[in-house]
C-alpha positions in Angstrom: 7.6 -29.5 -101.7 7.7 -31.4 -98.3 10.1 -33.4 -96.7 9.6 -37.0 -95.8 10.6 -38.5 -92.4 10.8 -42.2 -91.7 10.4 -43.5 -88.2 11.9 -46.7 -89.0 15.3 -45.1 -90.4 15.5 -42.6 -88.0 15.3 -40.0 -90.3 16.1 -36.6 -89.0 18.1 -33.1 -90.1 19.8 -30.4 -88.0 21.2 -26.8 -87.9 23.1 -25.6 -85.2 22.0 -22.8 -82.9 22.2 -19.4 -84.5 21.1 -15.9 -83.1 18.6 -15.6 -85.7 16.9 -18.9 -85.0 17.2 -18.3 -81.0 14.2 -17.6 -78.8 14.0 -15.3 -75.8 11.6 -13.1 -73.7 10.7 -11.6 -77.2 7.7 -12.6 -79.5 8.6 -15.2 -81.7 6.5 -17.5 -84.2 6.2 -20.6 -86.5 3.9 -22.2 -88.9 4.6 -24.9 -90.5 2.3 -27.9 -92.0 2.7 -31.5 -91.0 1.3 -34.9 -92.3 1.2 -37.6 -90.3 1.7 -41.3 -91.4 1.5 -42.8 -88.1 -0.2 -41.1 -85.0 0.2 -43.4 -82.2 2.9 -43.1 -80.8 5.2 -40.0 -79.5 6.8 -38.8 -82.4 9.3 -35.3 -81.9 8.3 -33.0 -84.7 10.8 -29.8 -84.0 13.2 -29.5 -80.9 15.4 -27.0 -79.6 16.2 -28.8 -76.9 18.7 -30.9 -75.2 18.0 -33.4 -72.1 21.6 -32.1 -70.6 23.1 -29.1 -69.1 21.0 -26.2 -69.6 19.8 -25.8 -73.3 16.2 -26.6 -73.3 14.2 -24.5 -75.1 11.2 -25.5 -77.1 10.0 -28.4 -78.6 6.3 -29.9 -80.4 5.5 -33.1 -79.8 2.7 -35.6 -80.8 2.3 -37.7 -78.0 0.9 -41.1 -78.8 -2.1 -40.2 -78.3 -2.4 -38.3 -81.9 -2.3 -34.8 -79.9 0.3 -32.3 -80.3 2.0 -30.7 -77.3 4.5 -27.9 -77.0 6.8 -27.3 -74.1 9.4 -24.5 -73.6 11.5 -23.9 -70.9 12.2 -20.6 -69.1 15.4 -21.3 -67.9 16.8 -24.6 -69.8 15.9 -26.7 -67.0 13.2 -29.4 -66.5 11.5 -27.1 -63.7 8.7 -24.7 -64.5 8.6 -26.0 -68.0 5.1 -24.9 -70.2 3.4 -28.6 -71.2 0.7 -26.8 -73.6 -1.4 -29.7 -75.4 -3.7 -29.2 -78.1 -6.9 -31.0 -77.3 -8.3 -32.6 -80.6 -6.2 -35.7 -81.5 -4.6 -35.5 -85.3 -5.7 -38.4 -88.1 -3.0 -39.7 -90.6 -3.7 -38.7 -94.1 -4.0 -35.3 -94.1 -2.0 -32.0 -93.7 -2.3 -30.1 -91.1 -1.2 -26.1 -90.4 0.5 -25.8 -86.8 0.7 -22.2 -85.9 3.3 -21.8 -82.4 3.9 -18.4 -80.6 5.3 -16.7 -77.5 3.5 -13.7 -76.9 6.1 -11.5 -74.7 3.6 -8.6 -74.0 0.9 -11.2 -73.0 3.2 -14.0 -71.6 1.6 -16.8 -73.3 2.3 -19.3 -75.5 0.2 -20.6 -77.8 -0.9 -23.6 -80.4 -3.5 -23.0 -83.4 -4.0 -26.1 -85.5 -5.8 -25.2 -88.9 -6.6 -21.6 -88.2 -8.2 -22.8 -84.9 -9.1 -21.0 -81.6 -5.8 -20.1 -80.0 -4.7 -22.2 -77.2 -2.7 -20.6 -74.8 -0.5 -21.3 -71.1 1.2 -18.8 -68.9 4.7 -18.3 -69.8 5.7 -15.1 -67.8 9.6 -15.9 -67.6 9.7 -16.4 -71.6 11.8 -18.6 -73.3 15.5 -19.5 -72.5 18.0 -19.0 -75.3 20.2 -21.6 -74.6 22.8 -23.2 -77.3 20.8 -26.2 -78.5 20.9 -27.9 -82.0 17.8 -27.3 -83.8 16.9 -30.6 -84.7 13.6 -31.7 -87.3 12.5 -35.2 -86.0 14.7 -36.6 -83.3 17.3 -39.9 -83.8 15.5 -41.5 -80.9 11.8 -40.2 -81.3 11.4 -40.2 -85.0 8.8 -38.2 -86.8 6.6 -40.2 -89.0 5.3 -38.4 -91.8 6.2 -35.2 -93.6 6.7 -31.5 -92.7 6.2 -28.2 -95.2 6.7 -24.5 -95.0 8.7 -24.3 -91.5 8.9 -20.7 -90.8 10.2 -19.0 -87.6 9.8 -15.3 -87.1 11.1 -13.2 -84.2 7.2 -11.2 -84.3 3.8 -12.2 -83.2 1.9 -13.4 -87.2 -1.0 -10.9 -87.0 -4.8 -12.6 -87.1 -5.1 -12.2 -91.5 -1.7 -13.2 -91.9 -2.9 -16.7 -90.4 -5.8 -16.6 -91.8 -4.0 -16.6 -95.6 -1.0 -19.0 -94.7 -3.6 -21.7 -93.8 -6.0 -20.5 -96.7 -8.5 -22.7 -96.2 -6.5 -26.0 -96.1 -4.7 -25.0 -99.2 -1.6 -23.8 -98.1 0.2 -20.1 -98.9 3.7 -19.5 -98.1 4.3 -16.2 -96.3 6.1 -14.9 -99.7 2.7 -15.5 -101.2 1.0 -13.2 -98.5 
């Protein structure tokens, strides 16, 4: 099943910061499939991140216009934060698999949308751990559409295990693998 977010309602759910859901200068990953019901305008899709004090970590956007971006922060602040876009704009009407990673040994992070070339940005200083509610959709910056299969793993996915989560279009959860 997925769950549906509406813009207008502000519809959004939380879970507060936990050491298994905390980044770090550590590989980490997430896949997850989105559906978007608008795409023009700047919609927060996952965020661990807070616009005060210190706690900014990660978060995917799509900016208004239909592309998806992810930033993370080194240190929780606004300097020397990663802006990593991914250049083919989304369409509403269809689901899409978002693969995100922080590759520690490598020190990128990266966007795949549908099994996709990897796009990657320098992120040598990794990612701060700071103490930020995770937050799916955003009160202020609603997502508009509906999200399936969020996983977050504290390990780089390997190339197959990808492959077979995205399956074509057809999605596989990673219990299915």
């Amino acid at each position: 099943g997925s769950r549906k977010f509406t813009a207008a309602t502000n519809e959004y759910f939380t879970t507060n910061d936990h050491a298994d859901l905390s980044h770090g200068n550590y590989d980490f990953s997430y896949s997850l499939w989105v559906y978007f019901d608008t795409v023009d305008a700047y919609q927060e899709i996952l965020r661990k991140w807070s616009g005060t004090g210190n706690n900014r970590e990660a978060i995917l956007i799509l900016l208004d216009t239909g592309k998806l971006r992810w930033d993370t922060s080194p240190d929780g602040t606004s300097s020397g934060v990663t802006n990593l876009v991914w250049d083919t704009a989304l369409s509403t009407g269809q689901w899409y698999h978002v693969y995100l990673e922080h590759d520690a040994t490598s020190n990128h992070t990266g966007i795949s949308v549908n099994n996709g070339t990897m796009t990657t940005a320098s992120a040598a200083s990794g990612v701060h751990d700071g103490a930020a509610t995770w937050r799916f959709s955003h009160s202020s910056s609603s997502y508009n559409g509906r999200m399936a299969r969020v996983g977050f793993w504290k390990r780089l996915l390997t190339t197959a295990e990808r492959k077979e989560m995205y399956n074509s279009g057809d999605s596989r959860a990673y219990s299915d693998l």
